[in-house]
DRENDO-1510 file (C-alpha; in Angstrom, 1 decimal, always signed):
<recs>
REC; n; res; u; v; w
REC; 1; UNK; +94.2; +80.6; +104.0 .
REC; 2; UNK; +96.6; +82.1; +101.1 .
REC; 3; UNK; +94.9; +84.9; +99.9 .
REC; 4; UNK; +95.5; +85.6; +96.1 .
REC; 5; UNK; +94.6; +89.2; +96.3 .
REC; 6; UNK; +94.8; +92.0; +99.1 .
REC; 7; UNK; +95.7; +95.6; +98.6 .
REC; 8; UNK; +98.4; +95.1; +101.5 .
REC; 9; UNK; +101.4; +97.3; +100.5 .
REC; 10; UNK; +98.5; +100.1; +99.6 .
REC; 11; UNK; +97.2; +99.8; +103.0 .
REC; 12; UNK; +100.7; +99.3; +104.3 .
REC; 13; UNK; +101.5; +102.8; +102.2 .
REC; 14; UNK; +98.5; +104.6; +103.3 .
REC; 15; UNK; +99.1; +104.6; +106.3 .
REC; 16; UNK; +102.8; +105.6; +106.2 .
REC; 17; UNK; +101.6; +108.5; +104.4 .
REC; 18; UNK; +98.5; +109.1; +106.5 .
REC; 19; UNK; +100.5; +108.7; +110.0 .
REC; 20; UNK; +97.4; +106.2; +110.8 .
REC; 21; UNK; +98.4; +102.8; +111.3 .
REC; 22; UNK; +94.5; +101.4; +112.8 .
REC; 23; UNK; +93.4; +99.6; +109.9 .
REC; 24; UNK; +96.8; +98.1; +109.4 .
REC; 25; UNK; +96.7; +96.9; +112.8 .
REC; 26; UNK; +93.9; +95.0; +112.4 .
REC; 27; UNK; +94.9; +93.5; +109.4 .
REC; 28; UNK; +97.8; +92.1; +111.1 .
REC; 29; UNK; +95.3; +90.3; +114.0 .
REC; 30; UNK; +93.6; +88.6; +111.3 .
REC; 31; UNK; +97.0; +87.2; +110.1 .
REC; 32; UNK; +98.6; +87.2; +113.4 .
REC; 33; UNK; +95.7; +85.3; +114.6 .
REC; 34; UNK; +95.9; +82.4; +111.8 .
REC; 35; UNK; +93.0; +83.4; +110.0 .
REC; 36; UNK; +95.3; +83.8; +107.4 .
REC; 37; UNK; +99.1; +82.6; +106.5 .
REC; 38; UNK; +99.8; +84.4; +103.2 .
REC; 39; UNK; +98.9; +86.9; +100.7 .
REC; 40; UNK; +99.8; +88.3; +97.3 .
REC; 41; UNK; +100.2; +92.1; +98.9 .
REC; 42; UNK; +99.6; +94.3; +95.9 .
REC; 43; UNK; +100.8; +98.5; +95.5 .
REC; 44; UNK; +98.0; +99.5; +93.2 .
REC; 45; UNK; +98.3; +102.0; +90.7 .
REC; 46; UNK; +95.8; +103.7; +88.4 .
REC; 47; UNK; +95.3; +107.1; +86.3 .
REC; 48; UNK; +96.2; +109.7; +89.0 .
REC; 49; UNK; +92.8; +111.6; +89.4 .
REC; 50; UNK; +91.5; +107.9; +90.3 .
REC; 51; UNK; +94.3; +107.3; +92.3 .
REC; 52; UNK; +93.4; +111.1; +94.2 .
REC; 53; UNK; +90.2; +110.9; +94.5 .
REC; 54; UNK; +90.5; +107.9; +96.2 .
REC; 55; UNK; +93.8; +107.2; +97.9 .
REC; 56; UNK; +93.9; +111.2; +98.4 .
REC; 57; UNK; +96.3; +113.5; +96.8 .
REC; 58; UNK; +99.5; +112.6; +99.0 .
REC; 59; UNK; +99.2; +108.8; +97.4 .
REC; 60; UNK; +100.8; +109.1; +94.4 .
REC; 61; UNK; +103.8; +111.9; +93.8 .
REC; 62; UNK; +105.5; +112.5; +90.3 .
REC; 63; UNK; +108.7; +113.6; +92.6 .
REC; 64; UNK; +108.5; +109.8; +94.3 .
REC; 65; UNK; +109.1; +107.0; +92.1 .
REC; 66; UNK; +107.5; +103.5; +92.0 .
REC; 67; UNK; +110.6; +102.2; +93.4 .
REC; 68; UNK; +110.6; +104.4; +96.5 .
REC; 69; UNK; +106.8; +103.5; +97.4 .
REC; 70; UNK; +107.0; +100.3; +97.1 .
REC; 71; UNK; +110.3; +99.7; +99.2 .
REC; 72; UNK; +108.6; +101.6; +102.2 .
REC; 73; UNK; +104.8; +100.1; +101.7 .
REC; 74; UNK; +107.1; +96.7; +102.1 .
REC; 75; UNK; +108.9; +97.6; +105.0 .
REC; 76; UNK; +105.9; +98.6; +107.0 .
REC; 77; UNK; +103.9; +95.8; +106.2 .
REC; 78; UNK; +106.9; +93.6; +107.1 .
REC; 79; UNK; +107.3; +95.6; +110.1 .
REC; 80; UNK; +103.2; +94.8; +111.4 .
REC; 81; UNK; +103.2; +91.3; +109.8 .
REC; 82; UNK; +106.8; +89.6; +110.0 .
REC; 83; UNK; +105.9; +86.1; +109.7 .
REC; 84; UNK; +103.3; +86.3; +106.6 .
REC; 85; UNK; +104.6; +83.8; +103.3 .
REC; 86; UNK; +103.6; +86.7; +100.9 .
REC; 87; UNK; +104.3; +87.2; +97.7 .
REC; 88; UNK; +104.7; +91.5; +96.8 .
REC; 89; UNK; +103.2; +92.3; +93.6 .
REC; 90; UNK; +102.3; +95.4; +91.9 .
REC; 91; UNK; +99.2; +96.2; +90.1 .
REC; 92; UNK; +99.2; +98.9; +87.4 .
REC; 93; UNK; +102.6; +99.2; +85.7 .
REC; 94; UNK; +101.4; +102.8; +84.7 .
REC; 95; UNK; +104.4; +104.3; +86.2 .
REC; 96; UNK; +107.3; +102.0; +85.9 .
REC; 97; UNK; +109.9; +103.8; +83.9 .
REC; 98; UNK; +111.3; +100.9; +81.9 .
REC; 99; UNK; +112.7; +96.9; +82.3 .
REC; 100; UNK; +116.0; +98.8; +84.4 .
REC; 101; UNK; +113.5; +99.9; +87.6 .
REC; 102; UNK; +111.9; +96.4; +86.9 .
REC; 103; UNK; +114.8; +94.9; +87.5 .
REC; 104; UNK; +115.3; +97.4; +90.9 .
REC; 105; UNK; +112.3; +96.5; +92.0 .
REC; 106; UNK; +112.9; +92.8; +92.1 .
REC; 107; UNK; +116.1; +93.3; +93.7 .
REC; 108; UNK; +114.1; +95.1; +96.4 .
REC; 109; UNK; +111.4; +92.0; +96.4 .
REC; 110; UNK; +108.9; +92.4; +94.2 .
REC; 111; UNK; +107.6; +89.1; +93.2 .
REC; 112; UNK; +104.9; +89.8; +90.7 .
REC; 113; UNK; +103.4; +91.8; +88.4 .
REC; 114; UNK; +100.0; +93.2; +87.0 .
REC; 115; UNK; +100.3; +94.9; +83.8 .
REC; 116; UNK; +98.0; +97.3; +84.1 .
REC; 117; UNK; +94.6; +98.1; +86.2 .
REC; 118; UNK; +91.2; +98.7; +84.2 .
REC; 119; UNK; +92.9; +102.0; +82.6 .
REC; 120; UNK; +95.1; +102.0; +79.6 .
REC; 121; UNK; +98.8; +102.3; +79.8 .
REC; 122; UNK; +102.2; +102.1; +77.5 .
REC; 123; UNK; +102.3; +98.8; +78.4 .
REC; 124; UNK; +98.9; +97.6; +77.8 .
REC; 125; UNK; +95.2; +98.2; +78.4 .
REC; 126; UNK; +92.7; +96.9; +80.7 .
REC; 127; UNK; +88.8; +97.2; +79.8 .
REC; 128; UNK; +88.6; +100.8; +79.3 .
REC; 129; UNK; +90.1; +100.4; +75.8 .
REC; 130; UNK; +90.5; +97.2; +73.1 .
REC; 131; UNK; +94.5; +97.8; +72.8 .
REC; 132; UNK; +96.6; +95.4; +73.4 .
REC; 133; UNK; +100.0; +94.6; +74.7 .
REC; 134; UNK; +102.4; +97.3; +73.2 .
REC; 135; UNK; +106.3; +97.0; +72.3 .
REC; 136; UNK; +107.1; +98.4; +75.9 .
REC; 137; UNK; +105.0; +95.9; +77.3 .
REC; 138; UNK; +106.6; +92.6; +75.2 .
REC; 139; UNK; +109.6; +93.9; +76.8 .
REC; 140; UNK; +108.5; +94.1; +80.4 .
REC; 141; UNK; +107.0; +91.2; +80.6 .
REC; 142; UNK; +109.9; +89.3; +79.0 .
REC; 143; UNK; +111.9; +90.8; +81.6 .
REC; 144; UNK; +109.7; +89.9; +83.9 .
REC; 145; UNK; +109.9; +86.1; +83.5 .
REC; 146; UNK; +113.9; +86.5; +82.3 .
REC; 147; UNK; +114.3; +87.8; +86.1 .
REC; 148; UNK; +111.4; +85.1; +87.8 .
REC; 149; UNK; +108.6; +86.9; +88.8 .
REC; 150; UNK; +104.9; +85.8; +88.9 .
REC; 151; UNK; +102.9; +87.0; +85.6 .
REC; 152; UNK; +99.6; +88.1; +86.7 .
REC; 153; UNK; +96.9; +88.5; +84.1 .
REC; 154; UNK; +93.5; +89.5; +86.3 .
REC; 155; UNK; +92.5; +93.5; +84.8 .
REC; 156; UNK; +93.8; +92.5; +81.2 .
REC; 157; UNK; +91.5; +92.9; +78.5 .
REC; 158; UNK; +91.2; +90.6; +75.8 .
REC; 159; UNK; +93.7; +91.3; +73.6 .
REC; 160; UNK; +96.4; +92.3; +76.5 .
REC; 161; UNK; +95.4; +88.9; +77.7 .
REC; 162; UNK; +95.9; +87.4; +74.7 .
REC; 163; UNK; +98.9; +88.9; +73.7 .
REC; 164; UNK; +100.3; +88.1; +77.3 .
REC; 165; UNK; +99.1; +84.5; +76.6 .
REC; 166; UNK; +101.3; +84.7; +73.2 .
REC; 167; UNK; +104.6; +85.6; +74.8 .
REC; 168; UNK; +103.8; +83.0; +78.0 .
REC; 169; UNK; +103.8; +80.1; +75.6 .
REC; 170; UNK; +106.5; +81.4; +73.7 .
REC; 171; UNK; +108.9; +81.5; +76.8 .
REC; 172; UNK; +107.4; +77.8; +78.7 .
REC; 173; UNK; +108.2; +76.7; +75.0 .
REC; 174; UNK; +111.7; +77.9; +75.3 .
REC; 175; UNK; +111.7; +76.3; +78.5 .
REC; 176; UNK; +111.7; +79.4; +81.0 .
REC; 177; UNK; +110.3; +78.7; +84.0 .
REC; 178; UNK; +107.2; +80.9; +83.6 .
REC; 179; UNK; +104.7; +81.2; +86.7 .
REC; 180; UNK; +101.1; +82.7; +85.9 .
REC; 181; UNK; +98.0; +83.4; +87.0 .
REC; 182; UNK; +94.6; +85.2; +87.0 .
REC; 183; UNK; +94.5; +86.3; +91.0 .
REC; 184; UNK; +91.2; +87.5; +91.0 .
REC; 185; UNK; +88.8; +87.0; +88.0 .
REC; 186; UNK; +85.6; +84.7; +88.7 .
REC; 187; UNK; +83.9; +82.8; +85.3 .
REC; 188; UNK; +82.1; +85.2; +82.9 .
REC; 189; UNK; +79.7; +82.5; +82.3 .
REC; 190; UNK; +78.0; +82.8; +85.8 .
REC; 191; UNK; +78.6; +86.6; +85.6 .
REC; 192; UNK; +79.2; +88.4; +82.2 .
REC; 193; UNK; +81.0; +91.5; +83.6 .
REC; 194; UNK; +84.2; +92.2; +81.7 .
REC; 195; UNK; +86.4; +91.6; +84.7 .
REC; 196; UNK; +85.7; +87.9; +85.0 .
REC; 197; UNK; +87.3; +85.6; +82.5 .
REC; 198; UNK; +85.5; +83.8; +79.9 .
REC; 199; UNK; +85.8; +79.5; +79.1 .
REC; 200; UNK; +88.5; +80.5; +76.2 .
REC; 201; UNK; +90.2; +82.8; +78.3 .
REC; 202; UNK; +89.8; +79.9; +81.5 .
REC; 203; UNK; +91.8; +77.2; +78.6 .
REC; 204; UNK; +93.9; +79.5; +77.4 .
REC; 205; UNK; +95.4; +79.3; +81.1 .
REC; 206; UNK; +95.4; +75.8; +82.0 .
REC; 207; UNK; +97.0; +75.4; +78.6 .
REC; 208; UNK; +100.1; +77.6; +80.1 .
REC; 209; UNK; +99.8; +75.7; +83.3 .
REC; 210; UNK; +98.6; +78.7; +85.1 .
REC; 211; UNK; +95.8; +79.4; +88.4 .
REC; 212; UNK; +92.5; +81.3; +88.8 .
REC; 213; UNK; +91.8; +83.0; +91.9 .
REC; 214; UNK; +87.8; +82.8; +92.4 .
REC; 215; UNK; +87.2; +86.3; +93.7 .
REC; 216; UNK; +84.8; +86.9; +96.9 .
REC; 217; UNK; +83.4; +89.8; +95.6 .
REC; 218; UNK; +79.8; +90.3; +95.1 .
REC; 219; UNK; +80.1; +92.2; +91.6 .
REC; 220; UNK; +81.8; +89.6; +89.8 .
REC; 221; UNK; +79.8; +86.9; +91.3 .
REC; 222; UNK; +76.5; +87.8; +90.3 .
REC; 223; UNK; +75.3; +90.6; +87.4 .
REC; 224; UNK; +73.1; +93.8; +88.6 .
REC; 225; UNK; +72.7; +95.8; +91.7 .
REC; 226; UNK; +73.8; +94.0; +95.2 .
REC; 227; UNK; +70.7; +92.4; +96.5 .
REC; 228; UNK; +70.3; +91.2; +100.4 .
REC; 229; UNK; +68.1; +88.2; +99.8 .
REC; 230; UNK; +70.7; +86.9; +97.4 .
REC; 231; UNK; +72.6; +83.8; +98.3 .
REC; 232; UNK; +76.2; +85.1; +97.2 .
REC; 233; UNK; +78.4; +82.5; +99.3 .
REC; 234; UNK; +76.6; +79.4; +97.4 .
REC; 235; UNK; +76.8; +81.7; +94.1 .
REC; 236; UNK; +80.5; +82.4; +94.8 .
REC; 237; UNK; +80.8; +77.9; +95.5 .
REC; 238; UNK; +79.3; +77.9; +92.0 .
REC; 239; UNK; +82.1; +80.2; +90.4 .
REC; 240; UNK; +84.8; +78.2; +92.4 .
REC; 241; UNK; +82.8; +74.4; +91.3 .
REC; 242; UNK; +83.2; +76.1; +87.4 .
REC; 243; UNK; +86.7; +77.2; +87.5 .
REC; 244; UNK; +87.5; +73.5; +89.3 .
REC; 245; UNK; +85.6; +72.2; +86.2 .
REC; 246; UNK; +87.2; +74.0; +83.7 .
REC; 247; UNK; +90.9; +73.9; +85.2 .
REC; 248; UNK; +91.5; +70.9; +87.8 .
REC; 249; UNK; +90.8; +71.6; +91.0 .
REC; 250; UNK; +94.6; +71.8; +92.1 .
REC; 251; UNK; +94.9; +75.0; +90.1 .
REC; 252; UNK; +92.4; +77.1; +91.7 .
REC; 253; UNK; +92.8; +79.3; +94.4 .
REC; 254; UNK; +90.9; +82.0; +96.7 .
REC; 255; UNK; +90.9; +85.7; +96.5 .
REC; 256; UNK; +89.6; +88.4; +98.6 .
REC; 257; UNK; +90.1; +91.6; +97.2 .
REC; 258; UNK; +89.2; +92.5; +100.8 .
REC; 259; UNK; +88.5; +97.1; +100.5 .
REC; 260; UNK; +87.1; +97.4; +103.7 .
REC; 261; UNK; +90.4; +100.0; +104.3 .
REC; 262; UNK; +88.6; +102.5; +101.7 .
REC; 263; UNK; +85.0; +102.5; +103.0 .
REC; 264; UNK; +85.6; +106.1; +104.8 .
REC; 265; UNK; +86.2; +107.0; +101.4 .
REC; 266; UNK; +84.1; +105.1; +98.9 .
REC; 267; UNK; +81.3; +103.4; +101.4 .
REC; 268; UNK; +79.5; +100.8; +99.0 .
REC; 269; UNK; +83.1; +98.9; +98.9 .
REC; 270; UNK; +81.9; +98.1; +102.6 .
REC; 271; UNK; +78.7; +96.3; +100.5 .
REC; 272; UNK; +80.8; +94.2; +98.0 .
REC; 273; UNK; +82.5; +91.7; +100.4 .
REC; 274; UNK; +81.3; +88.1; +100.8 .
REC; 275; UNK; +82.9; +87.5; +103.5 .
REC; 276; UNK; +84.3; +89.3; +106.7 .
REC; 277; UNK; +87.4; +89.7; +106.6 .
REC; 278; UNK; +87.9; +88.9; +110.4 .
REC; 279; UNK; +86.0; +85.4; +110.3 .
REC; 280; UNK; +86.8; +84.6; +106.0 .
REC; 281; UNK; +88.7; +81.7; +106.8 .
REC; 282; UNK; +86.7; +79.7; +109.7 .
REC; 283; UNK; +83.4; +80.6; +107.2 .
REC; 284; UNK; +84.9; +80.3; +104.1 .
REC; 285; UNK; +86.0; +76.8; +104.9 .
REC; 286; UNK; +83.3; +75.8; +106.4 .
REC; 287; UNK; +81.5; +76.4; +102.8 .
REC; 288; UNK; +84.5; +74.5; +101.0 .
REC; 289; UNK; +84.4; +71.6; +103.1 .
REC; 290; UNK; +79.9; +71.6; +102.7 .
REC; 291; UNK; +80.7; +71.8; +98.6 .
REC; 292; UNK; +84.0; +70.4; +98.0 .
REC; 293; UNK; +85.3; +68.0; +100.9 .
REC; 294; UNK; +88.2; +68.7; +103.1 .
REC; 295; UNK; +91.4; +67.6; +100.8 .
REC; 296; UNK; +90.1; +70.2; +98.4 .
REC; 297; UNK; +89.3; +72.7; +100.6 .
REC; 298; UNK; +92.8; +72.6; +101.3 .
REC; 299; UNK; +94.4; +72.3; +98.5 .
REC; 300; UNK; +91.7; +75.4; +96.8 .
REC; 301; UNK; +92.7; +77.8; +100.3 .
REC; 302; UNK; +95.8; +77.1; +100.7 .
REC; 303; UNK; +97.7; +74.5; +98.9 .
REC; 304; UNK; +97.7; +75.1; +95.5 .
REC; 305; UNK; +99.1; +78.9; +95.7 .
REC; 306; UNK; +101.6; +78.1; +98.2 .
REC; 307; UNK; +103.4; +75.3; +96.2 .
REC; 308; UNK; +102.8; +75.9; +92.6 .
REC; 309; UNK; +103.2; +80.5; +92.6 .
REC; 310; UNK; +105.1; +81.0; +95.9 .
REC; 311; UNK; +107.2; +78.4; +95.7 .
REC; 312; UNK; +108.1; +78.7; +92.6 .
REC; 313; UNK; +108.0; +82.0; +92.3 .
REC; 314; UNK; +111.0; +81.9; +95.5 .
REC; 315; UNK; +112.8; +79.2; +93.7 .
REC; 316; UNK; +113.3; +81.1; +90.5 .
REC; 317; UNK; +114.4; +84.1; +92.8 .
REC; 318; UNK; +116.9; +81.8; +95.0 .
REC; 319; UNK; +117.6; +80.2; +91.4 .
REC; 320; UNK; +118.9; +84.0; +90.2 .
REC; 321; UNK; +121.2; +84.4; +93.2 .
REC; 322; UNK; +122.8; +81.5; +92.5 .
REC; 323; UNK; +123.0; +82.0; +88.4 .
REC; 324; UNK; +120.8; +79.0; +87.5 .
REC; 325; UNK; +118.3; +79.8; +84.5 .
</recs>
């Protein structure tokens, strides 16, 4: 399996910070193990009282920059999982100074972006707020695609997402090599939360040649309180059947969102997974291949991220070192 969203370089920073490296180690069984190849590893930001109350207050420091984090959450999750295809990604520009540290931070690997988290930033907003992407942020994410990287548009409200969608087109129709994606936003027809992305929103992306990553968690699967006796695996085969419907099956993709790591510290996250994360690929194939046959199942787990966002996302990067736009 490709997973097209885990928390890695948090967990991976967490637990530099912490001086606990458990969970991180069994993480790296489940990759180690072939349960699964690749990831889009995400360092998430937020407003910092979120960020404290739960990451804790050593998480985020004004005195350490973006740059800084990231650079050590990557080296200790390369250090416990050295053979992983991932692409690094951050999620919540919030405290990215400008399109210079951008820049630094691709140099240092980062792959892909996430403007912004469900808060609002100088960038853009997610759905706390109807804003949409400012100045700052036109300028980002122009730098983002001059320099390569992997435009993610999951957390984006409408108008960011729209906005986003604007300066996408704009740059495929100059003929930059734009990747994009939605890594983890399930249809809002099954499930009208604001997270998931609506059948607009789902054409706006296959119109830019972009990927949706179905999302296995039980929130943006099914509306109201988590109930036992509900069938969310078949409900989460419906949200994957939709998006297939809506956008090809080659251009959809799976998506944990796996936050097992924070249960000590917000325990109903332990409630919201579909799947265990230690057996998601043996039984999340199995329910591809019962639904969708197994070229599919493939090409939906595995296939479709690793050849149309990493590899494209590392051929723009070896593409830069060589000067080719």
């Amino acid at each position: 399996m490709f997973d097209a969203h885990h928390d890695l370089l948090t967990i991976a920073y967490q637990a530099y910070i912490t001086g606990d490296y458990s969970y991180l180690n069994k993480i790296s069984y489940y990759f180690n193990d072939h349960n699964v190849k690749g990831a889009i590893a995400n360092l998430y930001f937020m407003s910092i009282d979120e960020m404290n109350s739960e990451l804790g207050v050593n998480y985020y420091k004004e005195n350490v920059s973006v740059y800084e984090m990231f650079v050590k959450a990557k080296e200790v999750l390369d250090s416990f999982i050295p053979n992983a295809e991932f692409i690094y990604s951050i999620e919540g520009a919030d405290f990215i100074k400008n399109e210079e540290e951008l820049e630094r931070l691709y140099d240092a690997g980062l792959d892909s972006l996430i403007l912004c988290w469900n808060n609002e930033n100088k960038y853009g907003s997610g759905n706390r707020s109807d804003k949409g992407l400012t100045p700052d942020g036109v300028k980002l994410i122009n730098k983002a695609i001059d320099l390569g990287m992997g435009i993610d548009l999951s957390h984006a409200n409408k108008n960011t997402f729209y906005d986003l969608i604007d300066v996408i087109s704009k740059r495929k129709k100059d003929g930059s090599a734009v990747c994009c994606y939605a890594s983890h936003s399930n249809s809002r027809k099954l499930c009208d939360v604001k997270r998931n992305l609506d059948d607009d929103q789902l054409k706006k992306i296959k119109e830019v040649g972009g990927l949706v990553g179905a999302v296995t968690v039980k929130d943006f699967i099914k509306e109201g309180d988590i109930d036992d006796t509900v069938d969310y695996r078949s409900l989460y085969l419906d949200h994957i059947e939709y998006l297939c419907q809506m956008l090809g099956s080659y251009n959809v993709m799976i998506a944990s969102d796996d936050m097992q790591f924070l249960c000590d510290v917000v325990p109903y996250d332990g409630l919201l997974a579909v799947y265990d994360y230690s057996k998601i690929y043996k039984n999340l194939f199995f329910d591809l291949v019962s639904r969708f046959g197994v070229k599919t199942s493939y090409a939906i787990s595995y296939n479709n991220l690793k050849e149309k966002i990493y590899n494209k996302i590392k051929n723009n990067r070896e593409n830069s070192r060589r000067g080719v736009k």
